[in-house]
N, C-alpha and C positions, 0 to 999 in steps of 0.2 A: 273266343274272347268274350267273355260275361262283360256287359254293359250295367253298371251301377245306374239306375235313376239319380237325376239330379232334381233335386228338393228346391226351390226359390221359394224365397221366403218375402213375402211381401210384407215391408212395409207399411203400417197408419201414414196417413198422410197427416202433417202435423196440425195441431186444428190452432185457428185464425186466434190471435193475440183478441182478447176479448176489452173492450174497450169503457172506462166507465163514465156513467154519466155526464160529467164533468166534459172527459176529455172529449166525448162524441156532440157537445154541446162548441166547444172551438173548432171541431173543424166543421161544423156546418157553414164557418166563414171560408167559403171557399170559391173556385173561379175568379182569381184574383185581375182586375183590367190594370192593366201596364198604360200609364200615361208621360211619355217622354220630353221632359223640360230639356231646356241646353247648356242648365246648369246646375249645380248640387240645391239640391231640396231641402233647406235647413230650417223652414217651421212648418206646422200644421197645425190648425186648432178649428173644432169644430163651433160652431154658433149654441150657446144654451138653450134657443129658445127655437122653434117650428118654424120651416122643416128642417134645420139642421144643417144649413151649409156650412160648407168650410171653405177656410182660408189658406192657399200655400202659398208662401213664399218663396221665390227662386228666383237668383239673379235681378235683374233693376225691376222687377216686378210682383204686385201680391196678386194673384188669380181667387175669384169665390167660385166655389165648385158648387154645382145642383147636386143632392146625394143621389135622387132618383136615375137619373139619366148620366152620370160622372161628364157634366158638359162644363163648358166655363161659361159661366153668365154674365161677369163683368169682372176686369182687370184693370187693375190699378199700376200705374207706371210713371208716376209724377214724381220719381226720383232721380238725382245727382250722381249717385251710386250703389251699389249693392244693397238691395230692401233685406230689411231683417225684423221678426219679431213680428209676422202680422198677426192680428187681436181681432175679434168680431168681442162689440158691447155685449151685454147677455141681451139685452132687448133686441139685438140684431140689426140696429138702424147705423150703427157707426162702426169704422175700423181704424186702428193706431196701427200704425206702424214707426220704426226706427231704419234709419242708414247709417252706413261706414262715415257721411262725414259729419255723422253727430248728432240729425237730425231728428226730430220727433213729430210725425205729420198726422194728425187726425183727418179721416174723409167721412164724408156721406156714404154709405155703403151702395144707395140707389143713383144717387147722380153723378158718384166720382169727385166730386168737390172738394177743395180743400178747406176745412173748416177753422183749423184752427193747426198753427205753428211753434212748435216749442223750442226755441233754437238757444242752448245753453252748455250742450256737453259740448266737449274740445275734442274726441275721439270715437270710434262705432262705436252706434250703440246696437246692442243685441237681443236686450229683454223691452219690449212694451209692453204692457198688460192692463186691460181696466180694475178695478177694483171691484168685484163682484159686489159687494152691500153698500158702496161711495160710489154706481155708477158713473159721478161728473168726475172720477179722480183716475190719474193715470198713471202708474208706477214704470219708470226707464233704470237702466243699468248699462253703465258703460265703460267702456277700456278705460275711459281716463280714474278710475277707482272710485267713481260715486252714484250713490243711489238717491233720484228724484222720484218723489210725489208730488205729480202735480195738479192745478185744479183747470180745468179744463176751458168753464166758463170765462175766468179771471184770466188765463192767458197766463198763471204766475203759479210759480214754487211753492208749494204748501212745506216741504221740509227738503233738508240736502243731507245726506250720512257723508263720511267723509274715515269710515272707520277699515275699509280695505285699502289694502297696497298694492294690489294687481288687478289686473284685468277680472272686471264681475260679468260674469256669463250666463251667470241664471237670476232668479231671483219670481218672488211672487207674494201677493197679497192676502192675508189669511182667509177661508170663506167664512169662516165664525166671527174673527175682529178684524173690523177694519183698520184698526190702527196698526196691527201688528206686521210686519213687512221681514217675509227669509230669505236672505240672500246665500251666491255661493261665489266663492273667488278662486284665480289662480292662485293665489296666495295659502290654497291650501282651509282655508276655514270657511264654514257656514254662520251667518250673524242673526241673529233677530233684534231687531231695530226696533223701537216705539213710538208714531210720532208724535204722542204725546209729551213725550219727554225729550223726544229729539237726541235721544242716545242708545248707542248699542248695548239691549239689556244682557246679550247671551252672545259668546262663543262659543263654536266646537271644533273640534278638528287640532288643526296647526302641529304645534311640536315638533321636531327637529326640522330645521329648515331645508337642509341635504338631505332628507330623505321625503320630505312633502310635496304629493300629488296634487296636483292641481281639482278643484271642486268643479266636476262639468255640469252636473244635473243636482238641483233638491226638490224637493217632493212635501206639501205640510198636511194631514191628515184634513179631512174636514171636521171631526172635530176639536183642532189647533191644538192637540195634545201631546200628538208624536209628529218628528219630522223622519226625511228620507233623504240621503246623500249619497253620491256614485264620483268614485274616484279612482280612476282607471275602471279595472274592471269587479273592483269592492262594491258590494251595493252595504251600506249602513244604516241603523233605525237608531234615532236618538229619541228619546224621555223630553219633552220639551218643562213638563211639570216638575220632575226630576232636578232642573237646574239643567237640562242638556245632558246629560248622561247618556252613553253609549249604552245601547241595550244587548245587539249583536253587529258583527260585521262578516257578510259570508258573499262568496263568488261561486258563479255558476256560467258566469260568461269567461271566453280567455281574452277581449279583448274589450278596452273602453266601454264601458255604458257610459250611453248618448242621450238618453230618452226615460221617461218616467209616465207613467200614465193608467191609473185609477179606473177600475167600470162603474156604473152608473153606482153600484151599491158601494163602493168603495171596498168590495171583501175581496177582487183580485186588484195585483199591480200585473202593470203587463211594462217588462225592459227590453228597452233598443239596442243594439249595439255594433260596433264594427267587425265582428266575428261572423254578419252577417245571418245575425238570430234574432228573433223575439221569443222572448219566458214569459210564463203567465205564473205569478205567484199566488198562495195561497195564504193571506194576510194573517191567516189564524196561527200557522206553523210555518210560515217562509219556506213551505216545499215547493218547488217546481212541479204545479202541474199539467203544462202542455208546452211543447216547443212550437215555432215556426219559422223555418225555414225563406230567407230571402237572395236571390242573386248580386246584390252589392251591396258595401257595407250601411247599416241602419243611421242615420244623420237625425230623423226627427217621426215621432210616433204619435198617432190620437186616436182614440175609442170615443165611436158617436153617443150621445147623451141616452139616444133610445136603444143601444149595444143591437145596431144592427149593418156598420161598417168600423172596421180597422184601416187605417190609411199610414202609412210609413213613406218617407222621404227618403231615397239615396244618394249617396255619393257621387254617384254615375250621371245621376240628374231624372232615374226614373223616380213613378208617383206609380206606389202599389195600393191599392184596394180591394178589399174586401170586404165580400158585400153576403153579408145573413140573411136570408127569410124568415121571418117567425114563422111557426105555425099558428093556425087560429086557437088552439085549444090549450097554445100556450102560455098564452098575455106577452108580458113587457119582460118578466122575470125568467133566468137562466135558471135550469132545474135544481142547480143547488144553491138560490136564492133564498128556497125554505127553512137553510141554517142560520141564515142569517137575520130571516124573519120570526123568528122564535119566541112569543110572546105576543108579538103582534096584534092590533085589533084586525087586522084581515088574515091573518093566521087562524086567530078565532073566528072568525067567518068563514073560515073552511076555504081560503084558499080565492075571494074575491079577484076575478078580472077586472081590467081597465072602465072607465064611464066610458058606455058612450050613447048616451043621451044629453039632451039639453033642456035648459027649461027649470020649471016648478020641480020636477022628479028625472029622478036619474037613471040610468038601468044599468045593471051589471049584468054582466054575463056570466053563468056558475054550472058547471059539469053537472045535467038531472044525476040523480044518486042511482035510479034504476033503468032502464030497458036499455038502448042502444049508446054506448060512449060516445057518439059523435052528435048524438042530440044536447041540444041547449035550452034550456031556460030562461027566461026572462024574467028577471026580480026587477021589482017598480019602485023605488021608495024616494021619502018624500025631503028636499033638500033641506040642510040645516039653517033656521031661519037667522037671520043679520041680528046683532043687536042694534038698541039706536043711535048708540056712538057710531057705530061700524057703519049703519046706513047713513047716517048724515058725514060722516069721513068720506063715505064713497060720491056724496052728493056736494063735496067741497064746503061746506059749512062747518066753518071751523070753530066759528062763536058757539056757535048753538052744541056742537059737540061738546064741546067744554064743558056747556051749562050741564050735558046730561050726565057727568059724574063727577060733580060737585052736590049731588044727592048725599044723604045720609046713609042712605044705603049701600052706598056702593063702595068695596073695599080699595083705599089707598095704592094699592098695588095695580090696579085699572086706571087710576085716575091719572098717576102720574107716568105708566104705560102712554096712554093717550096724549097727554103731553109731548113723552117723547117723541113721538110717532107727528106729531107737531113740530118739534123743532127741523127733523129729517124733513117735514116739507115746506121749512120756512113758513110756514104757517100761524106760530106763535106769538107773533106780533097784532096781527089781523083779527086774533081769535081774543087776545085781549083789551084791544080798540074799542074806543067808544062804548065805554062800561058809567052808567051812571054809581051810585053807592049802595044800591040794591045789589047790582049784578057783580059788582063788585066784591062786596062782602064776604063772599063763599070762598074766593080766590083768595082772599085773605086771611082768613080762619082755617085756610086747606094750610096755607104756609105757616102758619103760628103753630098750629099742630105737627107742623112733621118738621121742622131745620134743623132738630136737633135726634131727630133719626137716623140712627147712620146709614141706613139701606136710600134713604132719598135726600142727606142734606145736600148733595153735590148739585144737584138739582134744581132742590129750593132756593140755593143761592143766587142763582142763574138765575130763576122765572123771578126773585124776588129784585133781583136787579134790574131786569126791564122792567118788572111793574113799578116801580121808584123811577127810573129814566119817566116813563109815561105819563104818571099822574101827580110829580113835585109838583106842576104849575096849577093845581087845584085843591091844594092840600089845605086845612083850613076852612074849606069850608063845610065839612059834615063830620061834627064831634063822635062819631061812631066811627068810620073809615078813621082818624086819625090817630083814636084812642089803639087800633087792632095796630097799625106800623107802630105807635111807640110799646105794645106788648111784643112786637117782635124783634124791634131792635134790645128790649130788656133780656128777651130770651138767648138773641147773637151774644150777647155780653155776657150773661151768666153761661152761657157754652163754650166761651173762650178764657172767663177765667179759671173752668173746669179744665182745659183741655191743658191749662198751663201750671195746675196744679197736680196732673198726670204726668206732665213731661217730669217734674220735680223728681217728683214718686217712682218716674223710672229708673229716673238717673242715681238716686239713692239705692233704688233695690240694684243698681248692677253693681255700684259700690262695694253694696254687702255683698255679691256673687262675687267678684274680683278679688275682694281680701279673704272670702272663706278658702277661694281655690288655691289661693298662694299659702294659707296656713296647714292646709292639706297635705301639698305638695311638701 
């Protein structure tokens, strides 16, 4: 019998799924530590400011986490019933929190203290939040269908919406305007609120009421241009300049997004959800570029400010963390941070690391261009000097600030800058105090020239109404200071019989638009 040889044919071993920079930059968040609550994990928010602790919320308790060591350093448990919605101020010194029976309780973040009680809603509340550029202002939302702004000092209601019919579960405060306030409801629609006007400027959402999902998550760009809404498992991007316009609406999860959460650049979003997933979005084409993977469903998400932990909240009552090392030769920025820096003055600089010097000059650290990659250089340069507004602002002197741009020099657009920067520190009272009619003058002559400017009359009106409150009771006695208020009360007058001779003028011109369209037609 002849024996045929037998041939095996060996197989490539298949070569490794090659990974790109992007996606080998998320998983270096890895060795996730498991911290087990006893109840569901339903906030987390990182502190803005150094070193970054965060707050969870779970059960009659908010816990602050140290990011270094994931220890608890102080727990707060001064509630009636189930805490919700804890907040860390960006300064880091205070925390709000809300409860199921309505409650809005401000603490000390170091002594536990109860600083201040806002007791006003009828039903939980779920969203607190500070107001990032109004730190004294606290934004609540709650089942009973309304959304408070409150002032924190005063103890009292800056404004109340009254514009949902269901339970509001999200909501938050623009980081560009402080006025502007996004909310979301079971009701189905997303609002933006103004408290200047104390009404709902914008809808979105809604439409047939039998088939509308409830608004669990929104999301507002930083810069307040587009928002973000998640309803079941739709994530949507609305136009806010648009009037609200729906831009897209696409799913990648199969169950509720729960979660919304921005990195430090803002160019990924990263979603929560009950599927038991986190996505990392790519803000420029809304692709999915990394998954991760969690063992119960996702309740609440946060990316630390310096994208060096991911923390997620379960159902189960775990607290997942994720904890990144940078490298040193990295800085602060993810590698495909350089798309998003594009133009940039540190772009142009060939790629600047973090300061870390102090003092008269700063030092960066910058990759030498030759001999070994792991060597570094030291660049020394020398810090940018204060102006003298800027120095004497920093020095609390707020008369004399004044005085220094009410120069001839110095362009309007500074002057009443500095101002505003004045009224933010209640300072504009003090800084126009005890002005004889020298010092006075300037302040005067600033306002005659600009009330009828439209970029500053809103302004002028203002600073011109406290300075009339101030100095009626001396009026008369220096014919120069009297002659400049009656030029400028001449000029309020002649700008209002202007403005009333525009309205005429408008109303005539829609006239003739309205009859030409009907002769048209």
């Amino acid at each position: 019998m002849d024996y045929q040889p037998v041939v095996v044919q060996r197989h490539a071993r298949p070569a490794a799924a090659k990974h790109s920079p992007e996606s080998r930059y998320w998983r270096q968040f890895k060795h996730p530590v498991f911290i087990k609550e006893y109840a569901p994990v339903t906030s987390i928010q990182f502190s803005p400011s150094k070193p970054h602790r965060y707050a969870v919320t779970a059960a009659t308790r908010v816990q602050i986490y140290a990011p270094r060591t994931q220890k608890v350093t102080k727990t707060i448990s001064r509630f009636k019933d189930v805490a919700r919605s804890g907040n860390i101020r960006p300064d880091g010194k205070l925390v709000v929190a809300g409860d199921d029976t309505g409650l809005v309780q401000v603490f000390d973040i170091n002594s536990r203290a109860i600083l201040r009680t806002l007791d006003s809603h009828k039903q939980p509340v779920h969203v607190t939040k500070f107001s990032a550029l109004a730190p004294t202002q606290v934004l609540s939302c709650s089942d009973d269908t309304t959304v408070k702004l409150w002032d924190v000092p005063s103890q009292t209601e800056v404004v109340t919406f009254h514009a949902h019919t269901d339970y509001v579960r999200s909501g938050e405060v623009s980081t560009s305007n402080p006025h502007l306030i996004l909310t979301g409801s079971y009701d189905a629609t997303m609002r933006l609120f103004d408290t200047r006007t104390s009404q709902c400027e914008m809808i979105m959402g809604g439409g047939d009421a039998s088939s509308a999902v409830p608004v669990e998550q929104v999301k507002m760009f930083p810069s307040g241009t587009m928002a973000l809404s998640t309803a079941g498992p739709i994530l949507r991007l609305w136009d806010l300049v648009a009037g609200g316009r729906c831009l897209r609406a696409f799913s990648n999860h199969q169950k509720t997004i729960t979660s919304l959460a921005f990195d430090g650049s803002a160019g990924r979003l990263l979603t929560g959800s009950l599927d038991h997933m986190v996505k990392v979005y790519d803000v420029s084409s809304y692709k999915v570029v990394h998954t991760m993977r969690y063992p119960a469903p996702v309740l609440c998400l946060a990316i630390s400010p310096d994208e060096t932990h991911i923390a997620a909240g379960m159902s189960d009552g775990t607290l997942s963390v994720r904890r990144r090392q940078p490298k040193a030769s990295e800085g602060a920025d993810p590698p495909f941070a350089t798309a998003l820096k594009s133009g940039a003055f540190e772009t142009f600089l060939g790629g600047t690391l973090p300061v870390i010097g102090q003092g008269r000059t700063k030092s960066k650290i910058k990759p030498k261009p030759t001999g070994d990659v792991d060597e570094l250089r030291i660049e020394s340069r020398r810090a940018r000097r204060l102006k003298e507004y800027d120095r004497l602002l920093k020095g609390f002197k707020y008369s004399a600030a004044l005085d220094s741009v009410l120069r001839k020099n110095v362009p309007p657009t500074t002057a009443f800058s500095l101002i505003q920067e004045l009224i933010h520190r209640d300072g504009l009272r003090s800084a126009l105090a005890g002005r004889d009619d020298v010092l006075l003058e300037p302040v005067l002559r600033l306002l005659v020239k600009h009330v009828t400017d439209p970029r500053f009359g809103e302004m002028v009106s203002d600073v011109s109404s406290l300075v009339i409150e101030m100095y009626t009771p001396v009026l008369g006695q220096s014919p120069l200071i009297d002659s400049l208020f009656m030029r400028l009360r001449k000029k309020v007058l002649a700008e209002i019989r202007f403005q009333k001779e525009l309205v005429k003028t408008k109303g005539a011109l829609e006239m003739i638009f309205a009859s030409a369209t009907l002769t048209a037609a």
